[in-house]
Every structure is written in structure tokens, then in C-alpha cells.
BAGUMI-853145 format. One record per atom (N, C-alpha, C, O, CB): x, y, z; residue in one letter. Coordinates in steps of 0.02 Angstrom, whole numbers, plus 50000, padded with zeros to 5 digits. Glycine has a CB too. Layout:
N
XYZA
...
// end
This chain:
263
515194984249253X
515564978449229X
516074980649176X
515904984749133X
515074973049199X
516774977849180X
517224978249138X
517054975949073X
516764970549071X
517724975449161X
517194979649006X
517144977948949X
517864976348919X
518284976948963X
516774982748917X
518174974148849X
518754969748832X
518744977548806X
518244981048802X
518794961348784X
519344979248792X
519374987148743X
520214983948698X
520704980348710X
519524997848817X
519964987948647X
520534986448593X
521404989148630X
521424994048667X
520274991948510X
522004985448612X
522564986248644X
523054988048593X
523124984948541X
522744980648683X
523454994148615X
523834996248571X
524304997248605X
524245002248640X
523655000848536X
525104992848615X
525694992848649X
526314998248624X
526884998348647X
525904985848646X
526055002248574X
526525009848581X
526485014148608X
526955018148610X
526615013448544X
525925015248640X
525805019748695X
525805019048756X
525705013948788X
525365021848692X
525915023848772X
525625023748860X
525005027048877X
524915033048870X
526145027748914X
524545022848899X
523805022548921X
523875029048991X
524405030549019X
523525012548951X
523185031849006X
523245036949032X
522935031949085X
522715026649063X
522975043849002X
522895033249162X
522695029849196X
522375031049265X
522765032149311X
523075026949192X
521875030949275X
521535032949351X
521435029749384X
521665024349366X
521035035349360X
521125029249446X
521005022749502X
520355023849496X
520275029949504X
521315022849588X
519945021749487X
519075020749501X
518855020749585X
519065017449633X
518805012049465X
518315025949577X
517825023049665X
517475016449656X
517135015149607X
517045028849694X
517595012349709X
517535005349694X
516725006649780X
516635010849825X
518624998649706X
516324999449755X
515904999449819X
516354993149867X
516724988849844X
514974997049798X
516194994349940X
516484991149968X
516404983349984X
516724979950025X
516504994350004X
515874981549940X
515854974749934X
515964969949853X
515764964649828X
515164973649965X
516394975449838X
516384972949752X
516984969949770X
517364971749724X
516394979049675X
517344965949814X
517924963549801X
517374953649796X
517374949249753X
518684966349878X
517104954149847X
516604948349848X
516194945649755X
516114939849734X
515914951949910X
516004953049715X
515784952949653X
516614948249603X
516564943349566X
515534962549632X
517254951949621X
517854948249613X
517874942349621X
517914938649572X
518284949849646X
517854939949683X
517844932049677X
517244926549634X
517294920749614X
517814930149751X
516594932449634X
516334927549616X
516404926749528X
516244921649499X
515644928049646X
516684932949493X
516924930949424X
517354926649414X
517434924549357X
517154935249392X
517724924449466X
518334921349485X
518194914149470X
518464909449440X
518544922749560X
517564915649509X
517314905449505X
517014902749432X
516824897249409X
516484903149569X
517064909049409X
516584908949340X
517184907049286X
517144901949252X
516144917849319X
517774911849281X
518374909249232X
518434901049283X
518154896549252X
519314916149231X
518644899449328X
518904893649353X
518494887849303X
518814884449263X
518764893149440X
517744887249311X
517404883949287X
517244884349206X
516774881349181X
516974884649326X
517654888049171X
517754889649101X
518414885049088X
518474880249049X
517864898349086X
518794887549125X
519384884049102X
520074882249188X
520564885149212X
519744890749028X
519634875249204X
519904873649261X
520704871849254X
521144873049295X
519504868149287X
520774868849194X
521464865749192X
522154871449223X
522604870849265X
521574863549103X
521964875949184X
522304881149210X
522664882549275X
523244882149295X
521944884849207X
522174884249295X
522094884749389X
522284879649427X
522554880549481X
521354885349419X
522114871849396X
522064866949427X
522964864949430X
523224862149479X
521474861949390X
523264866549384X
523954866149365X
524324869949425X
524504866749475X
524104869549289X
524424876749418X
524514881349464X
524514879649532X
524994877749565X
524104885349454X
523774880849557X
523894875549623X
523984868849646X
524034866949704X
523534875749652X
524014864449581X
524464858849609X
525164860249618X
525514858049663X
524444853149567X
525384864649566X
526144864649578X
526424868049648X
526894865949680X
526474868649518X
525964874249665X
526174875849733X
525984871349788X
526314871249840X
525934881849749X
525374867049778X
525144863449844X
525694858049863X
525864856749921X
524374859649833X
526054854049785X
526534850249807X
527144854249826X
527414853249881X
526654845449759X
527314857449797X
527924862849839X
527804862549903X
528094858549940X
527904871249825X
527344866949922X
527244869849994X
527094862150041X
527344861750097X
526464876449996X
526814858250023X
526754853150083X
527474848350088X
527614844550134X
526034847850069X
528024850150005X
528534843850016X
528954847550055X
529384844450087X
528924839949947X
528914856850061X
529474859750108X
529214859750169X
529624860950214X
529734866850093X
528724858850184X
528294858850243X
528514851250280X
528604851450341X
527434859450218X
528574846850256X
528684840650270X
529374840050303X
529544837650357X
528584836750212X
529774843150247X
530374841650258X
530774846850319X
531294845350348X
530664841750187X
530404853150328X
530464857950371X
530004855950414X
529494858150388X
530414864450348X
529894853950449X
529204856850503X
529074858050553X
528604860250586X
528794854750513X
529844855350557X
530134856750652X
530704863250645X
530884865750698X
530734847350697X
530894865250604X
531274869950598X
530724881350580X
530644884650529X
531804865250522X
530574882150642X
530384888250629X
530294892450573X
529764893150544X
530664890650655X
530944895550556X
530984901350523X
531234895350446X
531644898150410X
531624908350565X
531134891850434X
531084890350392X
530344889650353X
530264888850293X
531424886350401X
529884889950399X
529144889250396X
528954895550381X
528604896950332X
528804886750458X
529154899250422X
529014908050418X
529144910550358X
528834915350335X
529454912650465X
529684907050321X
529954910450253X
529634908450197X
529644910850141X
530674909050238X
529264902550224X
528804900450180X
528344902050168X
528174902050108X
528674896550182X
527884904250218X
527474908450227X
527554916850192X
527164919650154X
527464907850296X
528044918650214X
528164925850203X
528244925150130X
527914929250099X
528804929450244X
528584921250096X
528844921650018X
527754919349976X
527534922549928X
529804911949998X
527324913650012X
526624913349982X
526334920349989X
525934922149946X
526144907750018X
526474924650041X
526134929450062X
526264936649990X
525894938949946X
526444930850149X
527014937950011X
527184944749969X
527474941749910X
527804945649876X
527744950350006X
527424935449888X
527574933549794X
527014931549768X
526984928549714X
528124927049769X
526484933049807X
525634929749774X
525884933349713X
526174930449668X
524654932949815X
525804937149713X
525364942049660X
525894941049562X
525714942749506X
525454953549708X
526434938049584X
526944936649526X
526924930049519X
527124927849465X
527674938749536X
526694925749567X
526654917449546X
525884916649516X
525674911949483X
526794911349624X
525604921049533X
524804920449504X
524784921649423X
524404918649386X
524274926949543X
525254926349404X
525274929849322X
524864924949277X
524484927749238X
526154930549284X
524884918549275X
524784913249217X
523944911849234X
523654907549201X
525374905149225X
523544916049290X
522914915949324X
522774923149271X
522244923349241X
522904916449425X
523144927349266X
523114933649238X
522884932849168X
522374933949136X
523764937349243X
523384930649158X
523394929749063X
522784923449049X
522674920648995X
524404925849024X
522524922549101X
521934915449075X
521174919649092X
520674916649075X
522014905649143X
521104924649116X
520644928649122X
520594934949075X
520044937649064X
520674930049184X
520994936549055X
521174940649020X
521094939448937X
520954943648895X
521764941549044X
521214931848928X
520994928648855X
520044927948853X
519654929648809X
521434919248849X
519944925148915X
519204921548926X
518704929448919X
518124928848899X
519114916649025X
518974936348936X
518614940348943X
518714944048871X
518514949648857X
518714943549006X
519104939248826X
519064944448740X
518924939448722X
519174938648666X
519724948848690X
518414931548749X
518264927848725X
518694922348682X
518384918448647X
517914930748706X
519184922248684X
519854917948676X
519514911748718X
519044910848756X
520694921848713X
520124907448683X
519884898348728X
520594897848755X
520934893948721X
519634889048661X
520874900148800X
521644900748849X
521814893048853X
521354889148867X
521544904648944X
522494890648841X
522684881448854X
523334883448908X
523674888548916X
523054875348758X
523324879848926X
524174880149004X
524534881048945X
524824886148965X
524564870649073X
524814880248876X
525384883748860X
525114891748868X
525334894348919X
525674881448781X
524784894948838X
524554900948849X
524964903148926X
525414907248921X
523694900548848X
524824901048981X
524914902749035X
525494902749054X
525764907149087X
524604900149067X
525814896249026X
526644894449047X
527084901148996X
527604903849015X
526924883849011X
526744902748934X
527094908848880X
527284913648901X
527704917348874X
526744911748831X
526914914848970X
526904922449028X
527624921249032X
528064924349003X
526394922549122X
527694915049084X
528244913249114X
528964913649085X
529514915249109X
528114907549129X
528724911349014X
529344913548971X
529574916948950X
530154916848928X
529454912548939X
529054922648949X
529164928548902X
529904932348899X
530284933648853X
528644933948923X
529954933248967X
530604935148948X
530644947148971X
530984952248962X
530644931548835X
530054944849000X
529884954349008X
530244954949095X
530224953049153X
528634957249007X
530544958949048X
531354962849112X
530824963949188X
530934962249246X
531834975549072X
530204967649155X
529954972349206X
529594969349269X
529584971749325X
529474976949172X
529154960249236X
529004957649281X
529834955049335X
529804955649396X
528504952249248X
530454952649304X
530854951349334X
531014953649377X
531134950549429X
531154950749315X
531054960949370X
531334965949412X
530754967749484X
530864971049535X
531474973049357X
530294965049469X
529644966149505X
529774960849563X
529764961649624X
528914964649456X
529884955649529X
529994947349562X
530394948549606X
530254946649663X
530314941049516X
531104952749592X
531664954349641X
531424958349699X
531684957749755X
532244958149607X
530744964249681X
530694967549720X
530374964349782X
530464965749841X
530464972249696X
529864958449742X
529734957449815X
529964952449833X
529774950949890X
529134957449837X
530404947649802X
530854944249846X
531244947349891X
531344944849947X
531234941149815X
531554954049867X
531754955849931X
531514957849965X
531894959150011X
532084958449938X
530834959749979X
530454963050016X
530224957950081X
530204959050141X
529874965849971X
530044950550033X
530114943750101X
530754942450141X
530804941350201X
530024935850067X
531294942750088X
531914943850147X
532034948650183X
532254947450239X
532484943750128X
531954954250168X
532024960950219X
531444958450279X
531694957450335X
531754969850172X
530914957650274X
530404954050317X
530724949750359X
530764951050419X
529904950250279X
531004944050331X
531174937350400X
531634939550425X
531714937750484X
531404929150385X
532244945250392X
532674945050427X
532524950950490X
532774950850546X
533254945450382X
532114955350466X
531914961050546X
531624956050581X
531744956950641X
531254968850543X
531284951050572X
530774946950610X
531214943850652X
531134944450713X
530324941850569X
531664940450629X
532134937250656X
532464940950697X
532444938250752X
532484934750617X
532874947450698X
533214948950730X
532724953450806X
532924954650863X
533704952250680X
532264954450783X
531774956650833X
531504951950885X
531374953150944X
531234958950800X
531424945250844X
531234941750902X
531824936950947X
531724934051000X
530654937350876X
532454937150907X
532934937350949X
533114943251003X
533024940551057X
533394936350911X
533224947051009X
533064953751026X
532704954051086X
532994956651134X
532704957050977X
532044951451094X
531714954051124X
531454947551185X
531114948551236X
531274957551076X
531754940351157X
531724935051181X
531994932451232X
532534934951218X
531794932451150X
532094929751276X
532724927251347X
533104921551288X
533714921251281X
532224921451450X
532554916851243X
532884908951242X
532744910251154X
532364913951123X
532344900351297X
533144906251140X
533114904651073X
532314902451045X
531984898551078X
533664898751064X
532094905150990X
531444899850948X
531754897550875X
531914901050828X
530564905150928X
531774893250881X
531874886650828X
531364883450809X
531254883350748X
532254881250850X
530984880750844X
530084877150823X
529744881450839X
529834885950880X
529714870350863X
529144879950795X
528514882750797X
528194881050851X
527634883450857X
528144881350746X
528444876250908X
528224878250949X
528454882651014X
528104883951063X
528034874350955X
529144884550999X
529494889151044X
529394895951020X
529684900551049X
530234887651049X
528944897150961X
528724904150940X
528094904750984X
528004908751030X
528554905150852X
527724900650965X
526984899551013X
527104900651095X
526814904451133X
526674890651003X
527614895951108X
527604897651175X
528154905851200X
528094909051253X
527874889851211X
528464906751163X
528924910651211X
528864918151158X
529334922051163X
529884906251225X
528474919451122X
528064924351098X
527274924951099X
526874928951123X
528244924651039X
527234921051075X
526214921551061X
525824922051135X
525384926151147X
525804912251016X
526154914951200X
525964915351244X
526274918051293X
525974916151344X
525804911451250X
526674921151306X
527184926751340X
526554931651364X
526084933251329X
527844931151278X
526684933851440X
526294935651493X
526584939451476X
526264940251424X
526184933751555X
527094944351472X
527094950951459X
526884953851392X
526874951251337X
527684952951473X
526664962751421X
526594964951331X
527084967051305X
527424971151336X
526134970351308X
527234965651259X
527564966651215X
527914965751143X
527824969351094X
527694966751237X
528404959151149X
528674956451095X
528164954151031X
528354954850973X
529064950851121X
527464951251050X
526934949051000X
526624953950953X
526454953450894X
526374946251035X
526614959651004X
526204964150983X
526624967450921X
526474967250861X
525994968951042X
527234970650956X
527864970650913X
527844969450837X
527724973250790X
528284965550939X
528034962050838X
527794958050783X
527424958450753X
527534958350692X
527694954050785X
526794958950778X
526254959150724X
526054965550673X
525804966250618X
525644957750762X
526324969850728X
526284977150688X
526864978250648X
526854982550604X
526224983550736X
527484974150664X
527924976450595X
527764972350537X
528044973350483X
528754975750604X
527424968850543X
527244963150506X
526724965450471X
526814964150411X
527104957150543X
526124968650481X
525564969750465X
525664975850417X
525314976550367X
525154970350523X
526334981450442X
526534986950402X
526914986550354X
526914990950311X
526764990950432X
527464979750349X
527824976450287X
527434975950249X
527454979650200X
528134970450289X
526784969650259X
526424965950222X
526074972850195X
525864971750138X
525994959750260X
525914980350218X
525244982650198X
525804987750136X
525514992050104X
524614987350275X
526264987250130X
526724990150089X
526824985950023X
526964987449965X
527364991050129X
526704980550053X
526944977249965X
526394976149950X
526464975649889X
527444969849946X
525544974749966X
525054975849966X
524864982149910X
524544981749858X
524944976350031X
525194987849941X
524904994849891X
525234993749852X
524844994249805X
524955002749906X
525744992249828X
526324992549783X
526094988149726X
526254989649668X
527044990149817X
525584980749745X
526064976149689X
525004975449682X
524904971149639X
526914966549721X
524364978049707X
523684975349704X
523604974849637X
523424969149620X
523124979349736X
523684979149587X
523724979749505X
524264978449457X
524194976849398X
523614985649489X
524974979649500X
525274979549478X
525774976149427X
526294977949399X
525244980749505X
525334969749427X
525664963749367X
525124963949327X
525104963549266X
525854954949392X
524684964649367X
523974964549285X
524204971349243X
524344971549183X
522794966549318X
524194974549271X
524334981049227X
524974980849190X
524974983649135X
524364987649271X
525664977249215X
526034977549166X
526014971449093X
526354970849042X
526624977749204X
525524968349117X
525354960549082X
524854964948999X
524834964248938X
524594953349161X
524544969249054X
524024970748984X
524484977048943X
524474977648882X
523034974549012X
524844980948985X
525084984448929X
526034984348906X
526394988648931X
524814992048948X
526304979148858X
526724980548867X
527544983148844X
528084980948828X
526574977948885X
527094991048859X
527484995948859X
527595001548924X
527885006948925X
527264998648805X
527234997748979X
527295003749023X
527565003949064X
527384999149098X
526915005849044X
528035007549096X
528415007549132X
528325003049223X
527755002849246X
528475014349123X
528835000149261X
528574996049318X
528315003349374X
527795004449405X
529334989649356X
528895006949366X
528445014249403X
527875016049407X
527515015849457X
528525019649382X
527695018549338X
527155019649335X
526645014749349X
526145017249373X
527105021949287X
526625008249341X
526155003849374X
526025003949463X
525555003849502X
526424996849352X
526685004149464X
526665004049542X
526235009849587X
525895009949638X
527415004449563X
526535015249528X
526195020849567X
525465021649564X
525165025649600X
526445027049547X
525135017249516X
524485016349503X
524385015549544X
524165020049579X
524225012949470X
524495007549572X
524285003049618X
524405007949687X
523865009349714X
524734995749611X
524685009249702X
524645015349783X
524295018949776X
524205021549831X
525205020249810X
523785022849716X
523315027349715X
522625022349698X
522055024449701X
523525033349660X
522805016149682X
522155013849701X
521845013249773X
521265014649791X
522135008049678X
522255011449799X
522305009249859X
522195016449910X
521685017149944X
523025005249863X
522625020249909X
522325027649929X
521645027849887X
521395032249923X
522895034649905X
521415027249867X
520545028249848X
519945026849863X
519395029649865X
520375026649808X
520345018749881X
519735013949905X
519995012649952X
520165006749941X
519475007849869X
520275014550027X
520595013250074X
520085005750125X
520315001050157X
520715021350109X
519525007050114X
519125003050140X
518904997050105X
518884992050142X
518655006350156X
518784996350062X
518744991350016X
519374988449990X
519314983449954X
518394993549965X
519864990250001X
520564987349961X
520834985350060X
521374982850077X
521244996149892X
520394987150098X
520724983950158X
520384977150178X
520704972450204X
520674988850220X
519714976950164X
519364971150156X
519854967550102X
520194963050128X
518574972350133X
519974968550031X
520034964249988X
520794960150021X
520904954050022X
520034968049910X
521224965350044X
521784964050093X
521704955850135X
521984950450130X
521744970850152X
521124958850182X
520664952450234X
520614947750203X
520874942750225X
519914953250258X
520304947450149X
519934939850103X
520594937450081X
520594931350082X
519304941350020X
521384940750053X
521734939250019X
522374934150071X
522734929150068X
521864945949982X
522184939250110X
522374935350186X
522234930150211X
522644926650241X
522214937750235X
521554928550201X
521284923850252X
521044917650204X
520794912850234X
520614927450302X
521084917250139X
520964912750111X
521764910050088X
521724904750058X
520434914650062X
522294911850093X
522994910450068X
523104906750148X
523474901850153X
523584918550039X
522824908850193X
523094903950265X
522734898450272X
522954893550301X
523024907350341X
521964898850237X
521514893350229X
521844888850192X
521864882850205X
520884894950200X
522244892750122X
522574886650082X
523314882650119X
523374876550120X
522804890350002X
523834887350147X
524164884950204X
523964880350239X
524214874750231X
524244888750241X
523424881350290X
523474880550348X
522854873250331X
522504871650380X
523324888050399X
522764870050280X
522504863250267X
523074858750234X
522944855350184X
521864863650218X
523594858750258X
524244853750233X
524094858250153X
523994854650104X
524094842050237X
524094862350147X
524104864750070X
523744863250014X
523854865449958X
524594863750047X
523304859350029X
522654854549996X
522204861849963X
522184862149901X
522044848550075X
521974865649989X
521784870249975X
521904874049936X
521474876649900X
521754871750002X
522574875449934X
522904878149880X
522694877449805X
522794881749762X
523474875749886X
522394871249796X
522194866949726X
521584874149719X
521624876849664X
521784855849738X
521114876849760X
520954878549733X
520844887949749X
520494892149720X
520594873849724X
521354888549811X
521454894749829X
521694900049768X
521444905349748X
521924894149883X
522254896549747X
522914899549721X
522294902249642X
522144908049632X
523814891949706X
522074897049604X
521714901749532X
521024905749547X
520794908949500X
521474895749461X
520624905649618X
520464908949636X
520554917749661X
520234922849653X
520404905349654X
521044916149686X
521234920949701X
521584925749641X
521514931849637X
521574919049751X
521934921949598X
522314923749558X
521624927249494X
521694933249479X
522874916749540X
521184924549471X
520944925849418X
520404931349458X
520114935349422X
520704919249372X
520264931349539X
519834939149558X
520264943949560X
520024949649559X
519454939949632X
520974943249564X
521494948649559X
521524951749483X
521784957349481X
522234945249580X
521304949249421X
521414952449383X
520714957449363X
520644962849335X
521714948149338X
520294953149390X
519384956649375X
519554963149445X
519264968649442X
518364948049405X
519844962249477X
520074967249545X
520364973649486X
520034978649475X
520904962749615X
520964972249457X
521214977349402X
520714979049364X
520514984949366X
521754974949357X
520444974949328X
519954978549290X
519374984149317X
519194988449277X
519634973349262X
519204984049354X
518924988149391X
519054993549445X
518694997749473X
518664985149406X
519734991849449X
519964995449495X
520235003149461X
520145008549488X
520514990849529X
520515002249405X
520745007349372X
520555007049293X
520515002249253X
521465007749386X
520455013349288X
520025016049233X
520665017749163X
521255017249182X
519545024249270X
520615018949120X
521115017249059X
521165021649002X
520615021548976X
520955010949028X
521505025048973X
521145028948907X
521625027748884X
522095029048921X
520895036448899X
521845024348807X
522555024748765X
522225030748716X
521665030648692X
522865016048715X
522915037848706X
523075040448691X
523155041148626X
523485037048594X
523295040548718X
522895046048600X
523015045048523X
523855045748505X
524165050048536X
522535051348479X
524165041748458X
524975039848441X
524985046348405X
525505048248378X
525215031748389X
// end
């Protein structure tokens, strides 16, 4: 179990990836439920604000495809930077602090270059995404897809092999890229900050090279509970999004090991 350790922001902390067991991402969620029920407001904020987002663009899109897809793709690879205010509320509760939504919203303001620059990365990383997606499945299509249901039918159920499969594997190799890149990578710049976005990043890819099996499960759960929150008119979301968000930071804490340096 993670302990609170004293923080000193002139240094740069020395940093390792820990051997993790392959069911401690499950031990994650369930600390998860534990801050939620400490301090729900938090969480409860958070995923209201995305649940009404996502169901009023959902509404207003829903016959239009790749407008859905982008929606999707932007919940998928910006989890991990819209969650931050899940970060900083676990992060108070575990040095025994009493965290309030300004606390959380203060992230937002702060004003730190490095999360920005992070934000860009994987915003562009969702646009680089729809737009190969797009041009591939134009590409590879006879007829135009515009609705979700001309993806279904003239990809998903398409008698030949090919174009789906396609898809799913460039898709699965995008997603498993911003995955290594970003698993620690806002908690770690949240707790120390002085350290470079590099060096976080590069953390986060050697965690992940470590625990290849367990950070592929945690992958699965991170996956399949963000489509659970989707894929219920976004209702879910209320309580996907600080779930997920507050096992992502107990995920850092354990995931990588820490030593600050004598100044």
C-alpha cells in the first residue's frame, strides 16, 4: 500500500516503475470507490458535466457518423487530462486533507504550460486518429458511411475480410500508444511540479513495458467501463468518469516507485 511522503518541488525525484500483481488494477478501483464515498461531490460534478456534454452532442449528432466517432475518440484518448480534478481529490484524501470542487476546479486553473502542452498532445493524437480512420474507410469502401448505421452495415457486416479488421487494428495500435504515453502521466506531473512532460512520459512507457500484462488488463477495464459509460445515453458517466479517474491516480501511486534527491 501507498504511503503520503513529504514533497519537495525543487527537485527532480528519481523514478522507477514498480512490479505490479496482475490483479492489483481491480485493488485500484476498489480504493476508487473508497475516495468516491469520502468525497462524492467531487466526482459527482465531473461526471455530470461530461454526461450532459456527451448526451447533448449525442442528441444533436446522432445521425451523423464521424461526428460520433470523434466523440468517442476525443472520451477515449483525453480521459486521462479531463480526469486531473479526480487526481488532485485523491491525492488531498490520501495526506488526509478534506478536498471541496474549488480544490479540483484550482487544477484547471492553474495555469501549468506542461499539462497544456500534454492536452495538445493528445488532442492531436484524436485527430490524427479520425482523420486515418476516415480516410481508410473511405478508401477501402464502394459507398459513402455517414450514419452509424452505414458503418455497421458496409464495414462491421461486410462479407469480405478485410476493411473491419483493418480498422480495428489501427485503432487498437493508436489507442495502445497514447495508452503508454499518458497511464501516469498527469498524476506524475500533478504531484511534482517541477518535472519535466518528457520525463513523465517516459516513465509512463516503462511502466507499461514492466507490467505488460497487468497494464493490458488495466487497458480492458479502462476500456470497457468508459463504453459502459457511453454506451447508457451517458448516464453512467455520473459515475464512470470519478471512478475511473480517482483508480488512475492509486494506479500511479503504485505503479512507480519515487526517491527525491537530496537539493
Amino acid at each position: 500500500m501507498h504511503q503520503p511522503r513529504p514533497e519537495n518541488p525543487f527537485v527532480h525525484p528519481r523514478l522507477e516503475a514498480r512490479d505490479i500483481a496482475f490483479s492489483q488494477p481491480l485493488q485500484w478501483l476498489a480504493l476508487a470507490w473508497r475516495d468516491l464515498e469520502r468525497c462524492p461531490l467531487v466526482g459527482g460534478v465531473h461526471g455530470l458535466i461530461l454526461a450532459v456534454a456527451g448526451g447533448l452532442f449525442s442528441w444533436l449528432y446522432h445521425d451523423h457518423y464521424w461526428w460520433i466517432v470523434a466523440l468517442i475518440a476525443s472520451c477515449m484518448m483525453i480521459a486521462p487530462l479531463l480526469a486531473v480534478g479526480m487526481y488532485q481529490v485523491s491525492r488531498m484524501l490520501e495526506r488526509g486533507e478534506e478536498p471541496t470542487l474549488a480544490d479540483a476546479m484550482r487544477v484547471w486553473l492553474c495555469g501549468d504550460l506542461r499539462l497544456v502542452q500534454f492536452g495538445a498532445l493528445l488532442a492531436l493524437c484524436s485527430l490524427g486518429w479520425l482523420i486515418t480512420s476516415a480516410l481508410l474507410v473511405h478508401w477501402m469502401m464502394p459507398a459513402t458511411v455517414e450514419r452509424p448505421l452505414d458503418f455497421l452495415r458496409l464495414v462491421v457486416l461486410q462479407k469480405q475480410f478485410g476493411a473491419f479488421e483493418v480498422w480495428m487494428l489501427l485503432s487498437g495500435f493508436m489507442a495502445s500508444q497514447v495508452f503508454a504515453s499518458s497511464v501516469v502521466t498527469i498524476p506524475l506531473l500533478l504531484d511534482h511540479p517541477r518535472l519535466g512532460l518528457w520525463q513523465a512520459v517516459g516513465t509512463s512507457w516503462r511502466v507499461v513495458a514492466k507490467n505488460p500484462v497487468a497494464m493490458g488488463m488495466w487497458a480492458m477495464l479502462l476500456c470497457l467501463f468508459t463504453l459502459l459509460g457511453v454506451g447508457s445515453a451517458f448516464l453512467g458517466l455520473l459515475f464512470v468518469v470519478p471512478m475511473l479517474g480517482h483508480a488512475s491516480w492509486h494506479a500511479y501511486r503504485d505503479l512507480v516507485a519515487q526517491e527525491e534527491p537530496t537539493p
